[in-house]
C-alpha positions as CSV (number, residue, x, y, z in Angstrom):
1,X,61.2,176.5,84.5
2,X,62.7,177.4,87.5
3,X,62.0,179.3,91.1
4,X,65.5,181.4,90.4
5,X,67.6,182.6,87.3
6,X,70.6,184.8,87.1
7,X,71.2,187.2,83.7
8,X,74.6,188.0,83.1
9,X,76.5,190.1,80.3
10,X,78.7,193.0,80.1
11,X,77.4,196.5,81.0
12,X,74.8,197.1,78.4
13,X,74.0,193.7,77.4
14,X,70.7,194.2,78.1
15,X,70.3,192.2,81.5
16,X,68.3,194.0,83.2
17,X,65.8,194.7,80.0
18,X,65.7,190.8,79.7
19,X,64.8,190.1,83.3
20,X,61.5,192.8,82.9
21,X,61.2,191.2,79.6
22,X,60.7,188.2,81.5
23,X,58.8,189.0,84.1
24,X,56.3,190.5,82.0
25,X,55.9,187.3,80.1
26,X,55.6,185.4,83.6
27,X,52.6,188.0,85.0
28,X,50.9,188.1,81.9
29,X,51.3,184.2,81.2
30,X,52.1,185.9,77.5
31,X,55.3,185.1,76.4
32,X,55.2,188.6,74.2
33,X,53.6,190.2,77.4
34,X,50.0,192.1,77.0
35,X,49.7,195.3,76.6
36,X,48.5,196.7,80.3
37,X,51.1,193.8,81.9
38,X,53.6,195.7,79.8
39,X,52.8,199.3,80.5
40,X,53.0,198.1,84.8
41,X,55.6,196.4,84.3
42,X,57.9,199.4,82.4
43,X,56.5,201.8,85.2
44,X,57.5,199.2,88.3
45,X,53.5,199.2,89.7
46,X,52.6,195.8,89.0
47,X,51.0,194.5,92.6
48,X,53.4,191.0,91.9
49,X,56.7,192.6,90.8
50,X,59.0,193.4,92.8
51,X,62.2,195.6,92.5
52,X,65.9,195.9,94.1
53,X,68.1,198.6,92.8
54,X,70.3,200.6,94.1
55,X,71.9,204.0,93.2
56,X,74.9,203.6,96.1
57,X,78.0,201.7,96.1
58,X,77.1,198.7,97.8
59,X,73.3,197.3,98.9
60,X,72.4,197.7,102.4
61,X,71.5,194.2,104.5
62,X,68.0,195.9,106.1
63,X,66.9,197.0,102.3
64,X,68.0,193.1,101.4
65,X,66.2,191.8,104.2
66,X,62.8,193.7,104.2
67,X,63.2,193.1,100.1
68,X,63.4,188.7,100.5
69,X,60.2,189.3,102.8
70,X,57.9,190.3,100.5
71,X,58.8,187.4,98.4
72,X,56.7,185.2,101.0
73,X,53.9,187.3,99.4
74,X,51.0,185.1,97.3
75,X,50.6,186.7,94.1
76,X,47.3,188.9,93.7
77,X,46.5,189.1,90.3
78,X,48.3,186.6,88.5
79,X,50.3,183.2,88.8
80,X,53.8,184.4,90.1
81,X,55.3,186.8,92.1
82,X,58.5,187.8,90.4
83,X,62.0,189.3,92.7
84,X,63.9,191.4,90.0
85,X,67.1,192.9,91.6
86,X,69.9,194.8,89.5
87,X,73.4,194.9,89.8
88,X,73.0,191.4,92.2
89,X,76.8,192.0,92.2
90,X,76.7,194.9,94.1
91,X,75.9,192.8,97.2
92,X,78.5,192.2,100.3
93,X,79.0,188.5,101.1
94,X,76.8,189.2,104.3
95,X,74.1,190.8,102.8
96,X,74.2,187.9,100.0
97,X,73.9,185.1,102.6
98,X,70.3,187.2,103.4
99,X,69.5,186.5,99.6
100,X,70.3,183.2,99.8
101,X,68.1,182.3,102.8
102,X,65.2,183.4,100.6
103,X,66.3,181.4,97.8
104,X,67.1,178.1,99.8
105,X,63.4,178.0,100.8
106,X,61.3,179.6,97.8
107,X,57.6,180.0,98.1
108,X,56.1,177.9,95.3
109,X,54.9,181.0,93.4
110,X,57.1,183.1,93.7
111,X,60.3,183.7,90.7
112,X,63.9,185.6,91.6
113,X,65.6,186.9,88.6
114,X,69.2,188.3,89.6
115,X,71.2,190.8,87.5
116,X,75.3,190.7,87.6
117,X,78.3,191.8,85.2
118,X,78.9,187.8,85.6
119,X,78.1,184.7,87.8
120,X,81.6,184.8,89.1
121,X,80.3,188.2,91.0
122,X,78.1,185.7,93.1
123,X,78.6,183.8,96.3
124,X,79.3,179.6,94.6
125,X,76.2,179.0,97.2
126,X,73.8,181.5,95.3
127,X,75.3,179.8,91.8
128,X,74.5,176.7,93.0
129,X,70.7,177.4,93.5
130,X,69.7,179.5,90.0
131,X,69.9,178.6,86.0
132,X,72.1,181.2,84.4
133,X,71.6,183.2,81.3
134,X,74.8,184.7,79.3
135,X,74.2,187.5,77.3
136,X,76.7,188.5,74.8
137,X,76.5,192.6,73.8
138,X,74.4,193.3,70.8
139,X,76.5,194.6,67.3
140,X,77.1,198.2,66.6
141,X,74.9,198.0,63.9
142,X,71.7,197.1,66.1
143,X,72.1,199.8,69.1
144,X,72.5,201.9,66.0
145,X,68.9,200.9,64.7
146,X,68.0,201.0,68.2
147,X,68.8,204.6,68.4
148,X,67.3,205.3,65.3
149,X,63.8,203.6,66.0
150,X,63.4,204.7,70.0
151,X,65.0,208.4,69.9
152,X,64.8,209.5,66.0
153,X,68.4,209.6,66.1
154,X,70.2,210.5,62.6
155,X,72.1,207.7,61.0
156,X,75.6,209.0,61.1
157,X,75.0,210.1,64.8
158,X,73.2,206.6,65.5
159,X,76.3,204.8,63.9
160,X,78.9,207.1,65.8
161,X,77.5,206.9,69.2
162,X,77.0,203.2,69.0
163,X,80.6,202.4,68.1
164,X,82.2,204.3,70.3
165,X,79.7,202.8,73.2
166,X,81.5,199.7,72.0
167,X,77.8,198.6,71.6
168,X,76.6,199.5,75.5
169,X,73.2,200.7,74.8
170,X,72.8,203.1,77.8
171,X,76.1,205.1,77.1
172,X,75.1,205.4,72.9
173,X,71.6,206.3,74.4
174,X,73.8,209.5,75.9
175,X,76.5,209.9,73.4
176,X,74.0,210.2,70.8
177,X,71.9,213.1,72.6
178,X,74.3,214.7,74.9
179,X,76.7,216.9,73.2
180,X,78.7,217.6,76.6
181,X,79.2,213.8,77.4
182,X,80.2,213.3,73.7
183,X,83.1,216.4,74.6
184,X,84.0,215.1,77.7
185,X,85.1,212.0,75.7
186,X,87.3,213.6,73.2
187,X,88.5,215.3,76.2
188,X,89.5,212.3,77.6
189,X,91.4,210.5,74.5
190,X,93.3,214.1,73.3
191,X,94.6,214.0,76.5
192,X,95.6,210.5,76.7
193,X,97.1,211.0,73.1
194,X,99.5,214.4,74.3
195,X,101.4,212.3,77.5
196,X,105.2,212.3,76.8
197,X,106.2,212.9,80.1
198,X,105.7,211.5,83.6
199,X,104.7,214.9,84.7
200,X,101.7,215.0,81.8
201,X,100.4,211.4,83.2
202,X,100.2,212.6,86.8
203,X,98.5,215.9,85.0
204,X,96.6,213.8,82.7
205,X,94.8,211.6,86.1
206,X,93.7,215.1,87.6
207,X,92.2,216.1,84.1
208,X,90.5,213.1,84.2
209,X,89.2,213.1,87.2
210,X,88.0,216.4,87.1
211,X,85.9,215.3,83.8
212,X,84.9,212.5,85.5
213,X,83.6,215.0,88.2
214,X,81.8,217.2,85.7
215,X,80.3,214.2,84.1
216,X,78.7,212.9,87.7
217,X,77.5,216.1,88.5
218,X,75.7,216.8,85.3
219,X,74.0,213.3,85.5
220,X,72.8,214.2,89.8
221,X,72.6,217.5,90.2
222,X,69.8,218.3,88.4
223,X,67.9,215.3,90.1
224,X,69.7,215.7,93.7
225,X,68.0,219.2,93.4
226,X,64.1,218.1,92.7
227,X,64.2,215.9,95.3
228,X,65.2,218.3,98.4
229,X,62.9,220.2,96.5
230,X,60.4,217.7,97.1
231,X,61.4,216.9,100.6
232,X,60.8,220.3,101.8
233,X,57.7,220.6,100.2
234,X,56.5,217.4,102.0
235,X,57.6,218.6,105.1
236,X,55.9,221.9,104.6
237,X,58.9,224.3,104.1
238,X,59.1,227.1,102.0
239,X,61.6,227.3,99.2
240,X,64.1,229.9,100.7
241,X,63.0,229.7,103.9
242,X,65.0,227.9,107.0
243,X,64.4,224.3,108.0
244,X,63.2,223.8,111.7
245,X,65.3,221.8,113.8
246,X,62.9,219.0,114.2
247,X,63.0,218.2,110.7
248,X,66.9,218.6,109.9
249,X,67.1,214.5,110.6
250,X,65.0,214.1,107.6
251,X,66.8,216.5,105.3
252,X,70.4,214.9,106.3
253,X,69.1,211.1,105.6
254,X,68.3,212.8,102.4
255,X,71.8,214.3,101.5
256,X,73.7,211.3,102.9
257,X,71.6,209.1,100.5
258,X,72.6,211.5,97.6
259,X,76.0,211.1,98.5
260,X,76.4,207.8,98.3
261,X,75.0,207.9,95.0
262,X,77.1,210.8,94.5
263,X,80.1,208.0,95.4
264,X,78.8,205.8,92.9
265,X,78.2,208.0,90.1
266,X,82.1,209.7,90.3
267,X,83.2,205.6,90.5
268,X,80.7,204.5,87.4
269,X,81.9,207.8,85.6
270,X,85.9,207.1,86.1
271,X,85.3,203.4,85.1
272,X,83.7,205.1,81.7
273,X,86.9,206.9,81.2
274,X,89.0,203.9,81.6
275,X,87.0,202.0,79.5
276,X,87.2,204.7,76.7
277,X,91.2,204.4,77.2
278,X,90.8,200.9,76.4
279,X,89.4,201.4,73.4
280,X,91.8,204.4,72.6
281,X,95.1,201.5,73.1
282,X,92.5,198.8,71.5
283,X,92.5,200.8,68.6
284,X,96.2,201.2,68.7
285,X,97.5,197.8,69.2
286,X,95.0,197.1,65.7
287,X,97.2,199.8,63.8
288,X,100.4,198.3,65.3
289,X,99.0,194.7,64.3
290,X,97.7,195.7,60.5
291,X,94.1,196.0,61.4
292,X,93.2,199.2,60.7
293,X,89.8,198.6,59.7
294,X,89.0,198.0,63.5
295,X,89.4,200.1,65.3
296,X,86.8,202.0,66.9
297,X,87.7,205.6,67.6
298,X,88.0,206.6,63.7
299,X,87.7,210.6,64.4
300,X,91.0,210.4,65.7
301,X,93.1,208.0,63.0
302,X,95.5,210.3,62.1
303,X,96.8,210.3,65.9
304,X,96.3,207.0,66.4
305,X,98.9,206.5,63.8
306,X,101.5,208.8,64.7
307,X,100.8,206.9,68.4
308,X,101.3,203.4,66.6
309,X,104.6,204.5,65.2
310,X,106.1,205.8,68.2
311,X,105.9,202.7,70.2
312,X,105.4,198.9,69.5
313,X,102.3,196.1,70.3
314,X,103.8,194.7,73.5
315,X,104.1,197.8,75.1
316,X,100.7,198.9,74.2
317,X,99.6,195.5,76.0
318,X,101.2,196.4,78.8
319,X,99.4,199.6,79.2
320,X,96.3,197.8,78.8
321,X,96.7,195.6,81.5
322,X,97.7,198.4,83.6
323,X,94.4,200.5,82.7
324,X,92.8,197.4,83.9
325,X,94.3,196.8,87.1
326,X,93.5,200.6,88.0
327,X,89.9,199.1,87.4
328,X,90.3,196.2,89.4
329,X,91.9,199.0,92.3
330,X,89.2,201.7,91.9
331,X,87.0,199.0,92.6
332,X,88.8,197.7,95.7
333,X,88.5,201.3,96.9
334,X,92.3,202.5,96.3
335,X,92.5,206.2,95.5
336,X,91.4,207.0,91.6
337,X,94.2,209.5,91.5
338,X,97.0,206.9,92.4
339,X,95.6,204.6,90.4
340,X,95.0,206.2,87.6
341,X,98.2,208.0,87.4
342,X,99.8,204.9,88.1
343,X,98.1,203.0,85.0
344,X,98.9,206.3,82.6
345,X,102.8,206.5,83.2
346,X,103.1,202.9,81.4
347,X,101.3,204.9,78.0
348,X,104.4,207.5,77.8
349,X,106.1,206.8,75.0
């Protein structure tokens, strides 16, 4: 046992599952977790757990700060208090030296347990102070009993959405219930799978984009909605009716917070689609290389062969590489149009 751990795997490994997992095991002193330690722990309202998340780009330092405070806390029910915070990664290199203050001089009772892609995403000082966990992603075979045991999910649907999740739980969770995500997908690889020209790659970018668009507005705008709702019913305002001056402030801290998660979605949703192309040239470069019975995106075979004919496995590398810099860009806040159109001219054939 340790004061500080770090989970790490590939989106949908599980990490963040793992590190409740955990922490319900550590309030309850249950390694399986009682029943009532469970049910606070899945809702967030255990008085010793404590959660970091964040829907923006990027954590803020004040949020970080006022977070590592509360880990001075004694525990009030049980024997630790447990610091759970997602997407650790997510953190500038000076808001992670505020982290690492806290974990420098733990309290004796109290646990962190740190969420990240990979424990190269952290400061070597952070590294240096917590015992890691790998994850690997589960197979295709168990997110599609997963499916199948938590949503009722048919077989064939189960099966379908896992694989072409490539196994990330959340995104088969969607695929396998949301028959407009599922579209936007097919969308995406038809597209990919028409480019001859230059002009259709620079097409092809906006197309995406725009999908990518639809698909981050369908997953806030539903949600941004109920909470202005919610706002203006706090603040005692009508539906419909105008919002006094003195309480604009409050209403504008409220759309720039959706904003940034606005940012975030748009980014999370143009690094699905780039992953999905991955898988689209993944699935090629197994035809080119006799390995047919790989490949993930089966619904499209026949034009993944024509595709595998007109071009050969190095060159399908290549784009692959470049689909993966325009990650690597996006993330480093170059434009997604330039990047992306620049990564889809290498795929002409």
């Amino acid at each position: 046992m340790t004061h500080a751990w770090l989970i790490t795997g590939p989106p949908g490994s599980g990490r963040s599952n793992i590190a409740y997992a955990f922490a319900a095991a550590l309030l309850s002193g249950d390694p399986d977790g009682d029943a009532h330690t469970l049910a606070q722990v899945e809702s967030r309202t255990h008085p010793d757990l404590s959660v970091l998340r964040t829907e923006n780009v990027s954590y803020k330092i004040e949020e970080v700060r006022a977070f590592a405070t509360t880990s001075y806390y004694s525990p009030s029910v049980g024997s630790y208090r447990v610091m759970v915070i997602e997407d650790a990664d997510r953190m500038t290199e000076r808001t992670s030296n505020v982290l690492l203050k806290a974990l420098e001089e733990p309290p004796e009772r109290t646990v962190w347990v740190l969420c990240a892609p990979s424990d190269a995403d952290m400061l070597p000082t952070i590294r240096s102070r917590v015992r890691t966990l790998r994850l690997s992603l589960p197979t295709v075979d168990d997110v599609a009993d997963l499916l199948q045991v938590q949503l009722g999910v048919d077989p064939v649907i189960a099966e379908r959405a896992a694989r072409l999740a490539q196994s990330h739980i959340g995104m088969a969770k969607r695929l396998a219930t949301d028959d407009d995500a599922l579209g936007r997908r097919e969308r995406t690889l038809r597209t990919a799978l028409g480019m001859r020209t230059v002009t259709d790659a620079v097409m092809a970018a906006a197309g995406m984009l725009e999908i990518a668009g639809d698909d981050a507005k369908a997953f806030t705008a539903e949600r941004d909605e109920a909470e202005r709702e919610s706002v203006l019913r706090s603040l005692g305002v009508e539906p419909g009716k105008t919002v006094p001056p003195a309480l604009r402030s409050q209403l504008k801290a409220l759309e720039d917070e959706q904003k940034r998660r606005a940012t975030r979605s748009l980014r999370d949703g143009i690094d699905r689609i780039l992953v999905d192309l991955l898988s689209l040239y993944r699935d090629i470069t197994m035809i080119q290389l006799g390995r047919e019975g790989a490949i993930i995106n089966r619904e499209f075979t026949d034009d993944l062969r024509r595709a595998a004919q007109s071009t050969d496995a190095a060159r399908t590398l290549h784009t692959m590489d470049a689909i993966q810099l325009a990650r690597r860009r996006i993330a480093g806040n170059v434009a997604p149009a330039l990047a992306l159109e620049a990564a889809l001219v290498t795929a002409i054939r």
